[in-house]
MARVEXKOL-12098 format. One line per field, with one value per residue: x, y, z of N, C-alpha, C, O in turn; residue number from 1; chain. Coordinates in Angstrom, 1 decimal. Atoms other than C-alpha are relative to their C-alpha. Example, Ala and Ser with C-alpha at 12.3 -4.5 7.8 and 13.67 -1.06 7.14 Angstrom:
2
n_east: 0.9; -0.9 $
n_north: -1.2; -1.1 $
n_up: 0.0; 0.0 $
ca_east: 12.3; 13.7 $
ca_north: -4.5; -1.1 $
ca_up: 7.8; 7.1 $
c_east: 0.9; -0.8 $
c_north: 1.2; 1.1 $
c_up: 0.0; 0.8 $
o_east: 1.9; -0.3 $
o_north: 1.2; 2.2 $
o_up: 0.7; 0.9 $
sekol: 1; 2 $
ronu: A; A $
This chain:
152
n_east: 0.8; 1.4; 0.3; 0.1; -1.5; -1.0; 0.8; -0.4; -1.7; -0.3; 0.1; -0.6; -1.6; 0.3; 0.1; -1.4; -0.5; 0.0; -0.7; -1.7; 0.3; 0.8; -1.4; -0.8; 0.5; 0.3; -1.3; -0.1; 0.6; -0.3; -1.3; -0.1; 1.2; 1.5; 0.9; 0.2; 1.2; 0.0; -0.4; 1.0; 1.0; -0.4; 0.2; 1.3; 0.2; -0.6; 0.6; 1.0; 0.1; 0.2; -1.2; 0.5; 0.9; 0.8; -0.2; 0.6; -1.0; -1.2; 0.6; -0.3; -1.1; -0.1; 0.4; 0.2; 0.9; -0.5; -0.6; -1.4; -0.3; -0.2; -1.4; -1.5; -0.5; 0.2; -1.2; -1.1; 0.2; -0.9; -1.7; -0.1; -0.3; 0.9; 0.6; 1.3; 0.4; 1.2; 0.5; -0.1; 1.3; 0.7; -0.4; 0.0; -0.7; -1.5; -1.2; -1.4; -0.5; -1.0; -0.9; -1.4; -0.8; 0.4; -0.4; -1.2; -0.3; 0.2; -1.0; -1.1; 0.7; 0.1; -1.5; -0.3; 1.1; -0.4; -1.0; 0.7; 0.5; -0.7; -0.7; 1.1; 0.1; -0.6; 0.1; 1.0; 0.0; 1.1; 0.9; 0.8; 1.0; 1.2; 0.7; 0.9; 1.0; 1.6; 0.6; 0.6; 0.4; 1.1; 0.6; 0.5; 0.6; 0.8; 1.0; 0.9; 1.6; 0.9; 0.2; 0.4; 1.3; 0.3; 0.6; 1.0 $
n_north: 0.2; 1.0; 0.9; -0.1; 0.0; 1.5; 0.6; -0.7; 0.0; 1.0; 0.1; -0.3; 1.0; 0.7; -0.8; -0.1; 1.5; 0.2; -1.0; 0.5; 1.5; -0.2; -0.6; 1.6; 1.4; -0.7; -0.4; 1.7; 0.7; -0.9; 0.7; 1.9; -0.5; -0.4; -1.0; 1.3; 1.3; 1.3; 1.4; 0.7; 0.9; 1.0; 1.2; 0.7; 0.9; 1.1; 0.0; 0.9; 1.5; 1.2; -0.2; -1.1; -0.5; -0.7; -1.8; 0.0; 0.4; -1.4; -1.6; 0.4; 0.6; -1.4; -1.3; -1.1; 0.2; 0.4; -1.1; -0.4; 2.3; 0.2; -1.1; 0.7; 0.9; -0.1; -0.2; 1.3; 1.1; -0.8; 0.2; 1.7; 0.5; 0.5; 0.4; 0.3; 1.4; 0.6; 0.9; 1.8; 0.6; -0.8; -0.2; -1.2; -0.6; -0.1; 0.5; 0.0; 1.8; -0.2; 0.9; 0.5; -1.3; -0.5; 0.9; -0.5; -1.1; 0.1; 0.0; -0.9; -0.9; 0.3; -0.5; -1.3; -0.5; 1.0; -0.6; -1.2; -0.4; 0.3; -1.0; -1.0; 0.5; 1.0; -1.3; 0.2; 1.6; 0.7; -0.2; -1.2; 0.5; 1.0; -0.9; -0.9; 1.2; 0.1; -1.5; -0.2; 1.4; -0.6; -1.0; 1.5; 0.6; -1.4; -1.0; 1.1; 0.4; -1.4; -0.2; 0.7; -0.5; -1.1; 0.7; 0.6 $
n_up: 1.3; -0.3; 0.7; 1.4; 0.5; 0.3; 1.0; 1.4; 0.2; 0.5; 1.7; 0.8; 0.3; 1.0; 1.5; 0.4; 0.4; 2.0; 1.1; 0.0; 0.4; 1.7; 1.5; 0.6; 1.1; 1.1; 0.2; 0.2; 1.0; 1.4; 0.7; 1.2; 0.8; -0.3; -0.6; -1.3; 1.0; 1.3; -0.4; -1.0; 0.3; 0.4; -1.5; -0.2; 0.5; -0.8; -1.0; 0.4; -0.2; 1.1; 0.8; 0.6; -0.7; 0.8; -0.2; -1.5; -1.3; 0.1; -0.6; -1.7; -0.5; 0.2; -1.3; 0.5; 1.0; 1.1; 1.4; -0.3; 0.5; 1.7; 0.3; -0.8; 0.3; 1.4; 0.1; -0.4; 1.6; 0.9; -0.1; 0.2; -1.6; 0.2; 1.0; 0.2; 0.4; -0.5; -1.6; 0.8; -0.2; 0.6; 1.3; -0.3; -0.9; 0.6; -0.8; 0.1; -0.3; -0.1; 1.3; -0.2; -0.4; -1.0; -1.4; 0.0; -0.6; -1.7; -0.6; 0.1; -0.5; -1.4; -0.5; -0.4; -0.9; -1.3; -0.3; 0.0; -1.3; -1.1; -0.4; -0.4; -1.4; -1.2; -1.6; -0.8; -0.4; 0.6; -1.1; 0.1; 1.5; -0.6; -0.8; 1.4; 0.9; -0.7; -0.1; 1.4; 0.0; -0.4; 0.8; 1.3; -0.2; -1.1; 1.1; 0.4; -0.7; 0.4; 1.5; 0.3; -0.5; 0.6; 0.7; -0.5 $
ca_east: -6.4; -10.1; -11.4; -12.5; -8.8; -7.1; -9.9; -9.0; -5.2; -5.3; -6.9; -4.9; -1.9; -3.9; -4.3; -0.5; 0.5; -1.6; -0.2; 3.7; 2.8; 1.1; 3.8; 6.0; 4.4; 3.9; 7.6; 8.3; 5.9; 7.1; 10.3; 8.9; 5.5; 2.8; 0.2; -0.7; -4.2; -2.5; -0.4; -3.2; -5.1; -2.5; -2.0; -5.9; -5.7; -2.6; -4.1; -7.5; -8.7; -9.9; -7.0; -9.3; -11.6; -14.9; -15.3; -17.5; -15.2; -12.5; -14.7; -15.4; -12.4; -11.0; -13.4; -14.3; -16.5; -17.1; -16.5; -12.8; -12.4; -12.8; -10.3; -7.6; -8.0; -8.2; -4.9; -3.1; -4.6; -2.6; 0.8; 0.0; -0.4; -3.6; -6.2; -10.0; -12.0; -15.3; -16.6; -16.1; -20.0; -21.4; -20.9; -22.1; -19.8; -16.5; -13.1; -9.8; -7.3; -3.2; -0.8; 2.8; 4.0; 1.8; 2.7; 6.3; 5.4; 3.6; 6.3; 9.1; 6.5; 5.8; 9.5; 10.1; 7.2; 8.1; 11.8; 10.0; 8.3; 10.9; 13.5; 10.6; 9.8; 12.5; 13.4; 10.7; 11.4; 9.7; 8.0; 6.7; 5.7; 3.4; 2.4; 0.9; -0.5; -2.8; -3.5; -4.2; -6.0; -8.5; -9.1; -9.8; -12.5; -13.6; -14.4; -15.5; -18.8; -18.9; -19.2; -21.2; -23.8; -24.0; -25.4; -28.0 $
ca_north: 33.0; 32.0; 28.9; 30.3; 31.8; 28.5; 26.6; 29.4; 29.0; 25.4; 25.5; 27.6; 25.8; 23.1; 25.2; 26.1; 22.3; 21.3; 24.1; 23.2; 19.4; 20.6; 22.7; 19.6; 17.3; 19.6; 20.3; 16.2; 15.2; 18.3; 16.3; 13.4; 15.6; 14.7; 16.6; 15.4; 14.5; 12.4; 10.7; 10.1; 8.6; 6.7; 5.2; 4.7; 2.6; 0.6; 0.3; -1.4; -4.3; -5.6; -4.0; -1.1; 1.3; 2.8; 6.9; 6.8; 4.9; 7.5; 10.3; 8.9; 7.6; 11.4; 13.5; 15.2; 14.9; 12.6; 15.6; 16.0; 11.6; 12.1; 15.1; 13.2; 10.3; 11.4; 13.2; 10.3; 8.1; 10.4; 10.0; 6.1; 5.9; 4.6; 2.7; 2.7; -0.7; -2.2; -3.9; -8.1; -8.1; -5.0; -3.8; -0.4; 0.8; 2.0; 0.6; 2.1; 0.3; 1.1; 0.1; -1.3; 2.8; 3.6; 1.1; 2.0; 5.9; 5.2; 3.3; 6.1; 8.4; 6.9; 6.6; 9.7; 10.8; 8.4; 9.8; 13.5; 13.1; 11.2; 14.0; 16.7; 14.9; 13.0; 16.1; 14.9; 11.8; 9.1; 10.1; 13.4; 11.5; 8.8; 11.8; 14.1; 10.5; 10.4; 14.1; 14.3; 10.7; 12.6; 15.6; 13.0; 11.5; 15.0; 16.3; 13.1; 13.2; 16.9; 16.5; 13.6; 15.3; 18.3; 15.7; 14.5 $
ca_up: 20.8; 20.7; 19.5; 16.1; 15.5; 16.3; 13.9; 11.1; 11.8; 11.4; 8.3; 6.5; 7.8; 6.0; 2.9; 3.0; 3.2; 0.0; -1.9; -1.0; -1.5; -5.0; -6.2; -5.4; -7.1; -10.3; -10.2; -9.9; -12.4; -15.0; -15.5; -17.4; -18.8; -16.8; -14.8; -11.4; -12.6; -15.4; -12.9; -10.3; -12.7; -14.5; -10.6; -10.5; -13.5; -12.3; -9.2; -10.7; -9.7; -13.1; -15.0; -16.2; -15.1; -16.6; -17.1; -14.3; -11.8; -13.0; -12.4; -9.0; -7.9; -9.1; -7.2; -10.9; -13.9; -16.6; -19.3; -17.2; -17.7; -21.5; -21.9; -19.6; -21.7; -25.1; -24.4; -22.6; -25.8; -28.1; -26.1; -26.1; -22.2; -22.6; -24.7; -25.2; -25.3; -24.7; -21.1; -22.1; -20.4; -21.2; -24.6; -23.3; -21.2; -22.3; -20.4; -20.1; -20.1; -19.3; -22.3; -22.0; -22.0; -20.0; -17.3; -17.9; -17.1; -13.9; -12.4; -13.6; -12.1; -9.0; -8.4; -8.7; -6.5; -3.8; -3.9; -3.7; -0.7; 1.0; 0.3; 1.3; 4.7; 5.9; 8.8; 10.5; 12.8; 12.8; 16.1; 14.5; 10.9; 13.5; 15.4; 12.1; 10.3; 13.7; 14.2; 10.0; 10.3; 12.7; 10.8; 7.7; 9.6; 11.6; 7.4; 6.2; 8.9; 8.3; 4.8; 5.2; 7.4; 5.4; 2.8; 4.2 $
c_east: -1.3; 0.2; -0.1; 1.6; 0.6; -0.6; 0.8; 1.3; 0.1; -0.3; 0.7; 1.4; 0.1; 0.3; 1.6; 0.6; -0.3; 0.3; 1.9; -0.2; -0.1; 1.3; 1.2; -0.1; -0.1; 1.4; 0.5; -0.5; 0.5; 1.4; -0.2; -1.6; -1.1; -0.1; 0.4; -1.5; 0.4; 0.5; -1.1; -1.0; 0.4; 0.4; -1.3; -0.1; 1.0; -0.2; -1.8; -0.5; -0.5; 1.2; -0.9; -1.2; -1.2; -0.2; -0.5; 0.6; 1.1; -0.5; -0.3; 1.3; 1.1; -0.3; -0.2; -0.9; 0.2; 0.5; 1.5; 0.6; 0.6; 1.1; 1.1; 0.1; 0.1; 1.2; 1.0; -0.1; 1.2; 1.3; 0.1; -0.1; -1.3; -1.3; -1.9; -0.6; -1.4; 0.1; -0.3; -2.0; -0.8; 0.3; -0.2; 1.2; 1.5; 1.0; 0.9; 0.9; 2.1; 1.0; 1.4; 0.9; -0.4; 0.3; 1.6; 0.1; -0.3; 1.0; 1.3; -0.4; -0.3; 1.0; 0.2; -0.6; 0.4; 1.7; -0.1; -0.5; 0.9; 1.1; -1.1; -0.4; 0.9; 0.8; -0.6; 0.3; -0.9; -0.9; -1.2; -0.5; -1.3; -0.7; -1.3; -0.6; -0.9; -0.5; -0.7; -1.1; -1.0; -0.8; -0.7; -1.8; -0.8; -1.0; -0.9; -1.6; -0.5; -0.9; -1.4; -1.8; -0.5; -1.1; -1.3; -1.1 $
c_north: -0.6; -0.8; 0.4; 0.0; -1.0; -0.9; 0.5; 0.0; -0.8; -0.4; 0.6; -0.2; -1.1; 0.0; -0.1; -1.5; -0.6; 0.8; -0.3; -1.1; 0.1; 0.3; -0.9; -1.1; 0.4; -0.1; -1.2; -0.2; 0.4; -0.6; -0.9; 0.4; -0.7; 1.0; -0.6; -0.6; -0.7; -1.0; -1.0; -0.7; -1.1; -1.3; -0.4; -1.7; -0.7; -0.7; -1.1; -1.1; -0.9; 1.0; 1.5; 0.5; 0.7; 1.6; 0.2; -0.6; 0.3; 0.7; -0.1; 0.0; 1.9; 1.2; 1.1; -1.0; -0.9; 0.3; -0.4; -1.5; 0.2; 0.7; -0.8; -1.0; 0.2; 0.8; -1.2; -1.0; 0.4; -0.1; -1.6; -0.5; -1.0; -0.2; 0.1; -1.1; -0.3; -0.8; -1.2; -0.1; 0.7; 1.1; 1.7; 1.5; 0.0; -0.5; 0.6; -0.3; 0.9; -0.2; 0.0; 1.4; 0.4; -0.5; 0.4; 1.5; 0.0; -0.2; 1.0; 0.8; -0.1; 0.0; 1.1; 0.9; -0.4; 0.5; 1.8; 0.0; -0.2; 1.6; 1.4; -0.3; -0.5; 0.9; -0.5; -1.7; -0.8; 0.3; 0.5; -0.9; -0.9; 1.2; 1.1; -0.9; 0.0; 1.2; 0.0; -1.2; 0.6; 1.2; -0.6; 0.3; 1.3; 0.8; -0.7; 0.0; 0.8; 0.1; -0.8; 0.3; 1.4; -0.6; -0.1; 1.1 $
c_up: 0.3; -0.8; -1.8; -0.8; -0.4; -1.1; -1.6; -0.3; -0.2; -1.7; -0.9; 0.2; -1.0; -1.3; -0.1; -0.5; -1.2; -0.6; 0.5; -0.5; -1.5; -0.2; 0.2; -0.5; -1.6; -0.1; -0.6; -1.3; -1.6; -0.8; -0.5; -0.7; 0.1; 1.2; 1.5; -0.1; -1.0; 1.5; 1.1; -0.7; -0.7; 1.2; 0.5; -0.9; 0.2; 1.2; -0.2; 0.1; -1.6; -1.4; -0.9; 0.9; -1.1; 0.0; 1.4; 1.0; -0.3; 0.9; 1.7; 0.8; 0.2; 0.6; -1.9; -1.0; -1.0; -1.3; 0.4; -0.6; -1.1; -0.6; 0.4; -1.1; -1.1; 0.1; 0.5; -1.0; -0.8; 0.5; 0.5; 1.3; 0.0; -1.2; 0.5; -0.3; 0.5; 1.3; -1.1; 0.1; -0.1; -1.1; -0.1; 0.4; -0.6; 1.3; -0.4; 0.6; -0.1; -0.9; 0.7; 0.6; 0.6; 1.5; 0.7; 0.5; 1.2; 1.0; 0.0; 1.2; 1.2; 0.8; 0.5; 0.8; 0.9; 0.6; 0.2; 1.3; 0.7; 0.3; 0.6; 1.9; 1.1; 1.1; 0.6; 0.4; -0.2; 0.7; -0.7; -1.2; 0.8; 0.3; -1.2; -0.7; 1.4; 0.1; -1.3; 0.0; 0.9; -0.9; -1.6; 0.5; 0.7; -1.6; -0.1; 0.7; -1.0; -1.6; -0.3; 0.5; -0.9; -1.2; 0.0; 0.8 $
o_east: -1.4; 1.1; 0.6; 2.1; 0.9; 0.2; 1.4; 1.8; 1.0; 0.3; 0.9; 2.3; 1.0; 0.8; 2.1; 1.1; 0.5; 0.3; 2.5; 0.0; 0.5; 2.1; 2.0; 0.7; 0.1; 1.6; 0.8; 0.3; 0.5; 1.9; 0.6; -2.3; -1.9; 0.8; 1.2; -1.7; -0.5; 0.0; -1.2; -1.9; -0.3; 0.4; -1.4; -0.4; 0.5; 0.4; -2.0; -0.3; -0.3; 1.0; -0.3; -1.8; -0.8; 0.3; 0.1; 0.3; 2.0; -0.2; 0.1; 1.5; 1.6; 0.5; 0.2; -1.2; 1.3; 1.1; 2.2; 1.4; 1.8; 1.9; 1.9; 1.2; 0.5; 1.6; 2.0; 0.9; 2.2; 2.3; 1.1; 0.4; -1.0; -1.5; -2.3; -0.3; -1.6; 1.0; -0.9; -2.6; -1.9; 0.9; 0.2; 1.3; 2.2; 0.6; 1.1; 0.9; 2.3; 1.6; 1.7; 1.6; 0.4; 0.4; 1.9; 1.0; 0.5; 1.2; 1.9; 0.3; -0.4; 1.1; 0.2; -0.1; 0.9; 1.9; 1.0; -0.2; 1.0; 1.0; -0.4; -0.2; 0.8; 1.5; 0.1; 0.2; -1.9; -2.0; -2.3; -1.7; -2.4; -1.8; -2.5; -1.6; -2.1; -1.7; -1.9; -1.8; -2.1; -2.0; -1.7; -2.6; -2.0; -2.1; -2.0; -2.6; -1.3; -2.0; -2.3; -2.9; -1.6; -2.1; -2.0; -2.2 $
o_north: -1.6; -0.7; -0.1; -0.8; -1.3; -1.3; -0.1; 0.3; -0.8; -0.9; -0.1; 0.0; -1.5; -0.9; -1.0; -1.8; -0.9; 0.3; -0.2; -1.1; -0.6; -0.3; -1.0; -2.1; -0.6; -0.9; -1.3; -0.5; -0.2; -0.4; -1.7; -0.6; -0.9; 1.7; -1.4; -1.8; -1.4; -2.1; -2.2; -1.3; -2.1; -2.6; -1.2; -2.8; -1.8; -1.8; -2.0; -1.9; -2.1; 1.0; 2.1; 0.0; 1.0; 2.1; 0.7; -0.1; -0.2; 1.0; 0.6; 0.9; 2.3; 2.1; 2.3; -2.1; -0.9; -0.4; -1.0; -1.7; 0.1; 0.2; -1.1; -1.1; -0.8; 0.7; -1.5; -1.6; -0.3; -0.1; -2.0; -1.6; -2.1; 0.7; -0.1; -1.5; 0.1; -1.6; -1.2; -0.6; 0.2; 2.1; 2.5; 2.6; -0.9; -0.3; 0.6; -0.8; 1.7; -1.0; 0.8; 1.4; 1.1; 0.0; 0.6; 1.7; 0.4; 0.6; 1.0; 1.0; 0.9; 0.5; 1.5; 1.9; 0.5; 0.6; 2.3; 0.9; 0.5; 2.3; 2.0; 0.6; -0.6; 0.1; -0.5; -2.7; -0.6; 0.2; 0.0; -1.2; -0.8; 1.3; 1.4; -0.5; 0.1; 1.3; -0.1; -0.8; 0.1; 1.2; -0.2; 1.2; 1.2; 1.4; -0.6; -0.5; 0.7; 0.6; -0.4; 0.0; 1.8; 0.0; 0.3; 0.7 $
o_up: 1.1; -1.7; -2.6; -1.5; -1.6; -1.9; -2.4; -1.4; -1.0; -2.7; -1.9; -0.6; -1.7; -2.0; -0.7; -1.6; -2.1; -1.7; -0.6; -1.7; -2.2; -0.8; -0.7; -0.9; -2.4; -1.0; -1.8; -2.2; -2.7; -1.9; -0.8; -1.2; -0.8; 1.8; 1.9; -0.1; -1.4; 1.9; 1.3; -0.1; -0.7; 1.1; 1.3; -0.4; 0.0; 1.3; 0.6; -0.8; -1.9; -2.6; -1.8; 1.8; -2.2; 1.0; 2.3; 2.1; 0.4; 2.1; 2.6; 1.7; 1.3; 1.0; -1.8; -0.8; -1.4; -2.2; -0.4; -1.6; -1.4; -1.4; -0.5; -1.5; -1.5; -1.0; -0.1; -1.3; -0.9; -0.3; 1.0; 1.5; 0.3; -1.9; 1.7; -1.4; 1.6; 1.5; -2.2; -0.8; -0.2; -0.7; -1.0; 0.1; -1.0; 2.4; -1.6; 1.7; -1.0; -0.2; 1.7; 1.6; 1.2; 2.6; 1.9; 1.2; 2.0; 1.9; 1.1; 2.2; 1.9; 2.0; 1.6; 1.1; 1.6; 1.8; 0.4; 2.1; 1.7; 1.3; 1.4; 2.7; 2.3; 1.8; 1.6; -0.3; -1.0; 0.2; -0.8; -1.1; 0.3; -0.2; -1.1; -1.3; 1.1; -0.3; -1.2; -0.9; 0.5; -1.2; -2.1; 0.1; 1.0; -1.7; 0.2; 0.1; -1.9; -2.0; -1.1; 0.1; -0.7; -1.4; -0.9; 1.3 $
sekol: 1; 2; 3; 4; 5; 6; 7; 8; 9; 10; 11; 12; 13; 14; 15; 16; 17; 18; 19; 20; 21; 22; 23; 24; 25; 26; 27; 28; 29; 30; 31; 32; 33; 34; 35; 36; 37; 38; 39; 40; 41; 42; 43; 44; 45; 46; 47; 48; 49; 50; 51; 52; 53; 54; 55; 56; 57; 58; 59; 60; 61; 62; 63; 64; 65; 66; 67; 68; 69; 70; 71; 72; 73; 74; 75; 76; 77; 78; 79; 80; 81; 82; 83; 84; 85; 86; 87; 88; 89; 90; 91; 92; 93; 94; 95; 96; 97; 98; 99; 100; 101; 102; 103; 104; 105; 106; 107; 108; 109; 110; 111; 112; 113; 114; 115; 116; 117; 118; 119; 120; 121; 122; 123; 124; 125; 126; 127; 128; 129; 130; 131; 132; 133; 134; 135; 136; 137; 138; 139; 140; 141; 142; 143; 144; 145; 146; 147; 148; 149; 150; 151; 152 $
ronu: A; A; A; A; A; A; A; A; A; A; A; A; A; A; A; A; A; A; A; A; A; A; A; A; A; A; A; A; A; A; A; A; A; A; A; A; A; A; A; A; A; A; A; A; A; A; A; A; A; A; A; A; A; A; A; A; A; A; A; A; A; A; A; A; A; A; A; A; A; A; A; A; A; A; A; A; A; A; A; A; A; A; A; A; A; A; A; A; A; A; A; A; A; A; A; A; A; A; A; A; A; A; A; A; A; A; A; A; A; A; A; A; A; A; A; A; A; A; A; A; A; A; A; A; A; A; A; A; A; A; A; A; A; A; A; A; A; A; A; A; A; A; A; A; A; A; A; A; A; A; A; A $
């Protein structure tokens, strides 16, 4: 195999892996009616250092837009997961903010995530789990330049 080959075969071993991962996480989450954008954002805002985040350190944090923010949250509002509120120091900026149910689905949801991957992974010793967190833990840091020099 040439170089290119092996390149283009890794990657779409890549590809294959988030798409199995996805459709196990979609499967997981469909048993208690979220997405996986709700739950990764309902674990952003548990996650929070000041107990809320603004649309724009969603949309960041996210990797999507502040239109997608507003949609996510204006349906999570409606099933009570989360609340809308003003910044204490800038009266500009909107805050959202996690409520009691919503705190309650995260953890259900994280459970059950956390028991998802284990049953999904645990075939793989521990050797091989060290061995794919440093191999993937390069390739990280191999896009990350790429990405970063493409930038610039």
């Amino acid at each position: 195999m040439t170089d290119s080959s092996l390149e283009e075969s890794l990657y779409r071993q890549f590809l294959t892996v988030y798409v199995l991962l996805d459709d196990g996480d979609r499967r997981t989450f469909k048993k208690i009616a979220l997405t996986i954008t709700q739950y990764n954002f309902l674990r952003a805002l548990d996650n929070a250092a000041a107990d809320s985040l603004t649309v724009t350190e969603a949309a960041n944090i996210l990797l999507c837009t502040r239109g997608n923010i507003t949609r996510l949250v204006q349906r999570l509002s409606k099933s009570g997961l989360v609340r809308v509120g003003s910044d204490a120091n800038d009266q500009r900026l909107v805050r959202i903010f996690l409520t009691a149910a919503g705190k309650e689905k995260v953890a259900e949801a994280h459970q059950l995530h956390q028991a998802s991957i284990q049953r999904r992974l645990a075939a793989l010793t521990p050797a091989q789990r060290q061995q794919l967190i440093d191999l993937t833990a390069t390739a990280v840091q191999l896009l990350k330049a790429d990405l970063a020099a493409q930038s610039n």
